[in-house]
N, C-alpha and C positions, 0 to 999 in steps of 0.2 A: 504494500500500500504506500503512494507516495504522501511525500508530508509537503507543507511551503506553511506560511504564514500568512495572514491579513495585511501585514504592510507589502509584503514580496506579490501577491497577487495583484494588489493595488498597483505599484509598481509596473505590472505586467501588463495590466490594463490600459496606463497611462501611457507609458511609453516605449513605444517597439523596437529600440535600439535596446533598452533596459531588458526587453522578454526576450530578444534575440538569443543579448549575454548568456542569457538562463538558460536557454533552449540549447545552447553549444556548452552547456554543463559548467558554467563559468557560476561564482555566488558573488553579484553586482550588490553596490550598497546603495541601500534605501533610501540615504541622506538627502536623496536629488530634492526630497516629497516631507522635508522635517520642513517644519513653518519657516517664516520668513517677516516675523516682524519687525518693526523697528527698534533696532536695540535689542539686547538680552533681558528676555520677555519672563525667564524662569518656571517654561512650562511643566517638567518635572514636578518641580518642587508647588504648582499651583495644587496640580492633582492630589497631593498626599493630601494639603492645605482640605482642600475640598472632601475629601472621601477620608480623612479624620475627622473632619466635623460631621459630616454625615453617619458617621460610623457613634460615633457620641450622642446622636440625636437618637436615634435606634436600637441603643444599646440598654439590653433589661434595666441598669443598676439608675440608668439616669434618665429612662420614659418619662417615668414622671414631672418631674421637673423642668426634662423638655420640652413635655405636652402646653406649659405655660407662657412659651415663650413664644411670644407675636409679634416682633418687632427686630427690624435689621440689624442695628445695633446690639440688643443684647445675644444676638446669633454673632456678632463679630466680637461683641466683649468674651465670648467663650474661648471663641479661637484665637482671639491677644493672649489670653492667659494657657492655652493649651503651647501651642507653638511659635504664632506668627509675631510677637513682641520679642522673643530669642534671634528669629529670620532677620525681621527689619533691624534692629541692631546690630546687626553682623555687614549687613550691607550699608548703613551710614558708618560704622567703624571704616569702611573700606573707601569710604567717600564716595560711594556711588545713593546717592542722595535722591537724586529723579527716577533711577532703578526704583528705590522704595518706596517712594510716594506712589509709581503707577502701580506698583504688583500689589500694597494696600487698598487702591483706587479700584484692584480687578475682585480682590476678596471680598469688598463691601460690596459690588455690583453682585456678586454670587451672593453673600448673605442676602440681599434685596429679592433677589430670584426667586431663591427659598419661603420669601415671607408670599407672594406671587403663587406658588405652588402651595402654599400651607391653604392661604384662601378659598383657590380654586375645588379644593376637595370639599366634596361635598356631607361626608362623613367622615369629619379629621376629628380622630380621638386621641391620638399619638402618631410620631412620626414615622413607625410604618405603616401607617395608615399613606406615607408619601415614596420610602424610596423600596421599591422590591427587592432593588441589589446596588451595592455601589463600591465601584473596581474589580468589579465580578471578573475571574477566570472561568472561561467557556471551553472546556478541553472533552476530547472523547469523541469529538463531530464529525462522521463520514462522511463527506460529500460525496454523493455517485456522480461520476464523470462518464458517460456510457455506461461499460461494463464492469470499468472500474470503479475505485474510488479515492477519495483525497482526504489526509487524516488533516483538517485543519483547526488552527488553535486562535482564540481570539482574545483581546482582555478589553470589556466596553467600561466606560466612564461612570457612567447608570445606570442601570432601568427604575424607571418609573411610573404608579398607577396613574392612568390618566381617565378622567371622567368621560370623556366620549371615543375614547379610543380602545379602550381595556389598558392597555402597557404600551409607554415610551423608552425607545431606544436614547439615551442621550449621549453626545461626546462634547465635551467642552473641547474650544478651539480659541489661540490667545493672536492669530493672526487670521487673515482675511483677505479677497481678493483674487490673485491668480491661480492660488490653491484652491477655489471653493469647486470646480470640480473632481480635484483630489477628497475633498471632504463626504462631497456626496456620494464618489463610488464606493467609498468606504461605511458608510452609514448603510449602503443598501446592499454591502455586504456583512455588516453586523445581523441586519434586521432579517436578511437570508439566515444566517446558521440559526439566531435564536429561535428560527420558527421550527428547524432541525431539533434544537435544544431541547425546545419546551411546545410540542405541537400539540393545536389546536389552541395558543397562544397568537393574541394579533397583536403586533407590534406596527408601531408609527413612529417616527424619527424627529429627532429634533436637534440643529444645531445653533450651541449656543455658544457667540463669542462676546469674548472678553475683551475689548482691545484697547483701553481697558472699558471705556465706554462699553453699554451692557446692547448685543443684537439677537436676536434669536429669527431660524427659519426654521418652518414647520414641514416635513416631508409626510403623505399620507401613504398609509399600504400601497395602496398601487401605483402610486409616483416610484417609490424601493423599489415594487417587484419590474415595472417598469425599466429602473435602470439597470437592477440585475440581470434581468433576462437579455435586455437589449447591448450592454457592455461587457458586460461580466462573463455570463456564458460561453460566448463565443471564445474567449480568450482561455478559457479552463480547457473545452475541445482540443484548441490547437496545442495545450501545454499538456496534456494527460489523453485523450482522450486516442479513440485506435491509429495505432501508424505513430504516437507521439513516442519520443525516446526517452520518458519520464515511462510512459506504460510499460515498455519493454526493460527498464532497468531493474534489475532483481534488488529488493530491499535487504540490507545488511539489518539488522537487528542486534542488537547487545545483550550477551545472555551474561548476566551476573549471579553467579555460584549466592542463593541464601546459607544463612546457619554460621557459624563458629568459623570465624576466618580467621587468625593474628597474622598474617603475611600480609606486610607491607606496613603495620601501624606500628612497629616499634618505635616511631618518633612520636606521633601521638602519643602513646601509651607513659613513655620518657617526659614529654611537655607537661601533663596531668600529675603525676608523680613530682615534676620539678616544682607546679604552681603550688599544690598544696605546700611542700616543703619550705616554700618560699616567710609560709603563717605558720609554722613548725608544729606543722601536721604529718606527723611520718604516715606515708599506707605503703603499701606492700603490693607490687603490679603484681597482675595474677593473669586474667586475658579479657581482648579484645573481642566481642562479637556484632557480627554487620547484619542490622534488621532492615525492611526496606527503607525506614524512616529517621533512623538512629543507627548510630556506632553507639554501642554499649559497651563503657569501661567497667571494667571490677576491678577494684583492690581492695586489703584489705587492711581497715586501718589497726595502727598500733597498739597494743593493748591500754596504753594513756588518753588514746585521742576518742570521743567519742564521735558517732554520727550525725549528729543535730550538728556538730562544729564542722563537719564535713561539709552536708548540707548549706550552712550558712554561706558557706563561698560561692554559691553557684553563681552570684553577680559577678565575681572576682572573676572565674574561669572564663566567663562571656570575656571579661574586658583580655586578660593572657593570652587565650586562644582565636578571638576576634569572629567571635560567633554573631550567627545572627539573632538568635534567643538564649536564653539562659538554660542548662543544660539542670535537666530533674535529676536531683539526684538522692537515691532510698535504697536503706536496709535491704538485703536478702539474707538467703543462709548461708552464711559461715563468709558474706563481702558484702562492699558498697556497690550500688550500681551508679553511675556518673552519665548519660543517656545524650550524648551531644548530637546536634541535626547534622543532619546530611542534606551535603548543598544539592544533592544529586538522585532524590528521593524518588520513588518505584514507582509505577502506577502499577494495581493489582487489579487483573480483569476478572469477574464474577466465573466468565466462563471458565478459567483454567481452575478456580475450586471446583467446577461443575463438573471437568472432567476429572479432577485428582481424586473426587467423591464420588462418582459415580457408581462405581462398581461397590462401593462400602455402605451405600443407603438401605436402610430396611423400607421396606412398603410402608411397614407404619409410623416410621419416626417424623415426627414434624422437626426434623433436625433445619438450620442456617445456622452462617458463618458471621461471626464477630467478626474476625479479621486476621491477621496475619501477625502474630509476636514478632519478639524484637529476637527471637532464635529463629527465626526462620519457618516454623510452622505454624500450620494454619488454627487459629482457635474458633471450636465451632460451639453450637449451643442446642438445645431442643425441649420445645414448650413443652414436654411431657416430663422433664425434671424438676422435680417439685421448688428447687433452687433456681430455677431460672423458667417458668411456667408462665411470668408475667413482666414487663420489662420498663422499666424505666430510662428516658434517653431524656438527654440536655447537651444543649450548645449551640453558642452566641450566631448568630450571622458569620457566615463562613468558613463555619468551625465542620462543614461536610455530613450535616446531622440528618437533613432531607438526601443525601442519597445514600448516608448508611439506610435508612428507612426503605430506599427504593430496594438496595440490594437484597434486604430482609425479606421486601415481597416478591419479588422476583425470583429468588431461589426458593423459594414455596409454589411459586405458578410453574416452574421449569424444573420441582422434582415430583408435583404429583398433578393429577386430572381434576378439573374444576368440580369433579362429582367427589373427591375426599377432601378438596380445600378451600373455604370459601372466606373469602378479606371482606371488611368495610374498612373505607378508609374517610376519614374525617380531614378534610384539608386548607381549613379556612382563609389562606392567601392565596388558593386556586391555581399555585404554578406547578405544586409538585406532581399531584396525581390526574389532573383536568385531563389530561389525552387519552387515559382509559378509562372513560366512561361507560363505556358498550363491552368491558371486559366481564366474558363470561365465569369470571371466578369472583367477580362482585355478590357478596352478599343482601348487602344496601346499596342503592344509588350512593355518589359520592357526596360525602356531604360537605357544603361550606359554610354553612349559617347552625348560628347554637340552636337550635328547635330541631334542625335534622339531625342533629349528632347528639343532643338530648335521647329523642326518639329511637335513635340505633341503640344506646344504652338500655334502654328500657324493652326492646326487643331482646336481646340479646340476654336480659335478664331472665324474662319470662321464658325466652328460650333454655335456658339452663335449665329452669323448673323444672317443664317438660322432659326434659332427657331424661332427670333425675329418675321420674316416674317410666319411663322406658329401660332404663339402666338396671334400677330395680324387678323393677317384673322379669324381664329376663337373665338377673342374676352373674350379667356382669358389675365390675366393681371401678372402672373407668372406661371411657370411648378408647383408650388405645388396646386395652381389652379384646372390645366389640370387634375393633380391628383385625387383630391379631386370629381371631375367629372365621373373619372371609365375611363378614358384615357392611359395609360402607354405605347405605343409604345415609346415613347421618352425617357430616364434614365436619371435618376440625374449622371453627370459626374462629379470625383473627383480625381483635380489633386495631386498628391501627391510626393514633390522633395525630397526625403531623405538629399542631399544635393545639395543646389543651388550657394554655391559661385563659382566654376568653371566658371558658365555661367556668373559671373561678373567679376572676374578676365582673363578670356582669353585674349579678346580684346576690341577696343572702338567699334568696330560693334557691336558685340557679345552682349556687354550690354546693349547698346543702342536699339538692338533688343529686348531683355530680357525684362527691364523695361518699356518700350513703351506697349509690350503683356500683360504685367501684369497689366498694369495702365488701358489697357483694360477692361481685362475680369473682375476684379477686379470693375469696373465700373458699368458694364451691365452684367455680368454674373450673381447675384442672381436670377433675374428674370428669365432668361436662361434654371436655375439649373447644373450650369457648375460653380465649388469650385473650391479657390486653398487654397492647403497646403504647403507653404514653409517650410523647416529648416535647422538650420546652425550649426556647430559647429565653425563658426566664425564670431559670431558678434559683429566685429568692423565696422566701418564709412564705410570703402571701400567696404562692402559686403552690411548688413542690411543697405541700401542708403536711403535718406528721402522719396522718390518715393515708394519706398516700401513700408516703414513701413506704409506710412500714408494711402498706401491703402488696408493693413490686418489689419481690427478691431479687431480681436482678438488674443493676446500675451499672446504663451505658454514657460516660462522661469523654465529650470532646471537648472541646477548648471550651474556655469561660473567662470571663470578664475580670472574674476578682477571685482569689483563696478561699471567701467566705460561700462563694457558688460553688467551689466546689468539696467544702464542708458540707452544706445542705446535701449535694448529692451522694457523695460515697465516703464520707465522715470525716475526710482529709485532706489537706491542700496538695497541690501536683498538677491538677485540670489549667490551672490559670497558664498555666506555661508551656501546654502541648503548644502545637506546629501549626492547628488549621489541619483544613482540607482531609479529613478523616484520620486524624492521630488522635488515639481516644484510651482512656484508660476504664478498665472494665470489671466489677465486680460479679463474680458469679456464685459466691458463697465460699470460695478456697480462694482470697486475698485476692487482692488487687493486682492486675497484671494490664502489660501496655501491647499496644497493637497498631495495627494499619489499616484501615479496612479498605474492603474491597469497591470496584469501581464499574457499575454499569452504563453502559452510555445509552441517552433515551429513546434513541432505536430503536435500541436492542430490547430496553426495558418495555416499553410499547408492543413489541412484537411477544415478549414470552406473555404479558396480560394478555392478548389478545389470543394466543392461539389453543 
């Protein structure tokens, strides 16, 4: 499968001397097609600017407090005190003076925008009520090119809900002019993959500049698909498509050995060992092992030095080792683990669990995969373990929580027939599960509004009754039982909430209904074969409530916000400092263990719902 980027396609499109290069196997640089403002515009650094504050407005710990802020200003007094008063001081030190005035001049115009879109929404209760994603990585996406297809990768600015459109694609832009059809083919090649991404999602485009004066152009559906089809296409044909010498080149692939490797990291292993020594902390190297997400050190420390002193440094090691996060570092038996990222992390495709499992699946087990440890093997799980029979999941916006959720269903629809497994899926921001609607292993329509995901509750309850009373009469003692017998009229049903804090926060009915059903099924549903899946991207006190947690055994924790999130969820701090993008620490009743989880693309996910 060939691969290219969003900007090299762009590129491609634009200029035929540039696709030539390509096409005669040369890698020409994109530069021709970077803006072209006047002066050093500091578009990099505008995007963090922008997609921190937005990340802050959306983020569980500070919703609240966000939801009260109306006004451009106090959106710009956030971000003086988060970043931008460190920024502009750094550039008056250097005496670029009018630099800083306009890139302030470009951040209040953004604050302003914000307040402009807070307005327009017509049921804003907080601020994801405004942005669905921002700096989102779009990875996974086949393009078919004929017969073949093209693995491409894109990173957009925004998405945003828009009142008459459903979702806007946005890309902020700090120059203007000769590039504005650079701008649009690239807009209507975002709003082409996201419809790949997330299908039966319409997206409409919007470019907005900053120069620093504030412009905005609106692109509608079929103006994109318009200039996709009519630019873009033809250009992919001649670069991939039959007779192209991208189709005929055979893909090299990098196969990297998992599991217990110490060949090659003796200098690493020597740097670790030197940093702690440095705070006269003796440990003891012991080895290196390479997970797809982490190098994992062990040593072990001296019998003087405890672990908590160990731990303490993980700030230190970031600064020594020139990391990009702070490396977790916890107890095991008989060593320290020290867990530092890899700049160079794996992607894990659902299907190769699919086939590593295949051959080891019983009929009856409603086994899925957590994800892949930090040794190389794969950790799996199965609703029929009274330890893990119900699940609890958390994590912040882009911490990869909605497609561990995807992979969970997905490996339930592609290891049994919709006549032994049947999901409801509760999906209240409508991007993750909306494109299988008409999937025959739907138990309930999907739901997006509390009253329908109320109602699945409350079926799904009475439904437990019932079996009970069938269970009994016929003298079996659970559905995997029944199973086991050559029985399956009945399905293992598995609820699944993408997001459940709404139903706690609405009102005191609302939740008092909610936790009551859950304390239920949660109860006597094993037996049943009626699972829940809850998850949250906000687990504080008033969401993940003690009623809950105590009754999902098992806590799936990705990335989070702060320590105290992820106290709530698996009694310890470690979550705030995973990686993103499915690095997740996981309790299944035998301690806490880290992993990687796996990765379907929505295709593929689409196609096993459906079939």
């Amino acid at each position: 499968m060939a691969r290219i980027t969003v900007t090299q396609l762009k590129c491609a499109v634009l200029d035929p001397k540039w696709r030539a290069r390509w096409l005669a196997g040369e890698q020409p640089s994109t530069f021709t097609y970077a803006g072209n403002g006047n002066g050093t515009v500091f578009g990099s650094r505008f995007h963090k600017e922008t997609d921190r504050l937005a990340k802050w407005l959306t983020s569980p710990a500070c919703l609240a407090k966000a939801a009260s802020i109306d006004s451009a200003e106090s959106l710009l007094d956030i971000l003086w005190r988060l970043s931008l008063q460190v920024f502009t001081d750094e550039l008056l030190a250097k005496g670029k003076t009018q630099e800083a005035l306009a890139f302030t001049a470009r951040v209040r115009n953004y604050c302003e925008r914000l307040i402009q879109i807070r307005r327009r929404s017509k049921t804003f209760d907080n601020w994801q009520d405004v942005f669905a994603f921002s700096e989102e990585e779009i990875t996974g996406i086949r393009l078919p090119v004929g017969k073949t297809s093209v693995d491409i990768a894109a990173r957009v600015d925004a998405i945003r809900f828009h009142p008459q459109h459903h979702l806007e694609v946005v890309d902020y832009k700090l120059s203007q002019g000769a590039q504005q059809k650079s701008d649009l083919v690239q807009l209507a090649i975002y709003a082409h993959l996201l419809q790949l991404w997330r299908p039966g999602c319409e997206f409409c485009g919007t470019l907005e500049y900053y120069l620093p004066e504030f412009m905005e152009m609106s692109i509608s559906r079929e103006e994109l698909a318009d200039i996709y089809t009519g630019s873009v296409e033809p250009i992919l044909d001649q670069m991939f498509g039959p007779g192209s010498k991208a189709a005929s080149a055979p893909v090299q692939r990098p196969v990297e050995p998992r599991g217990a490797d110490t060949r090659g990291h003796s200098d690493l292993m020597a740097k670790v060992v030197a940093a702690f020594n440095e705070f006269n902390l003796n440990v003891e190297p012991m080895e290196i092992i390479q997970g797809p997400q982490v190098r994992r050190v062990k040593v072990k420390p001296a019998p003087a030095v405890k672990v908590a002193s160990l731990a303490n440094r993980a700030e230190d090691l970031r600064v020594r080792l020139a990391l990009d996060e702070a490396p977790l570092i916890a107890p095991g038996k008989g060593y320290v683990a020290i867990d530092l990222p890899r700049a160079d992390r794996q992607t894990l495709p659902l299907r190769d669990y699919l086939q590593e499992h295949k051959s080891r699946e019983k009929k009856a087990a409603m086994s899925f995969p957590v994800g892949v440890g930090v040794d190389g093997e794969t950790i799996a799980s199965d609703f029929s373990d009274p330890n893990t029979c119900h699940v609890l999941v958390a994590g912040t916006s882009g911490s990869g929580k909605s497609e561990w959720l995807k992979t969970l269903v997905a490996s339930l629809a592609l290891g049994h027939p919709p006549q032994r497994v049947r999901i409801a899926l509760v999906d209240p921001k409508i991007l993750t599960f909306s494109a299988v609607k008409d999937s025959p292993y739907l138990w309930r329509p999907v739901a997006t509004k509390i009253e329908s995901a109320l109602a699945i509750l409350r079926d799904a309850a009475a439904e437990m009754e019932s079996r009970y009373q069938v269970l009994a009469k016929e003298g079996y003692v659970s559905l995997s039982e029944r199973f086991k017998a050559g029985l399956f009229d009945l399905p293992f049903v598995i609820l699944v909430f993408d997001e459940f804090a709404d139903l706690i926060l609405t009102g005191r009915n609302e939740k008092k209904e909610f936790e009551e059903t859950v304390a239920r099924i949660a109860g006597k549903g094993r037996a049943a074969g009626i699972h829940l899946v809850l998850a949250t991207q906000r687990p504080d006190r008033t969401v993940v409530t003690g009623l809950i947690k105590s009754n999902l055994p098992m806590k799936v924790c990705l990335r989070v916000t702060s320590s105290v999130n992820s106290q709530i969820v698996l009694g310890e701090a470690g979550a705030e400092n995973l990686l993103g993008k499915g690095d997740l620490l996981c309790d299944m009743g035998k301690g806490i263990v880290r992993a990687q989880s796996y990765h379907i693309p929505q295709t593929e996910f689409i196609k096993a719902l459906r079939s």
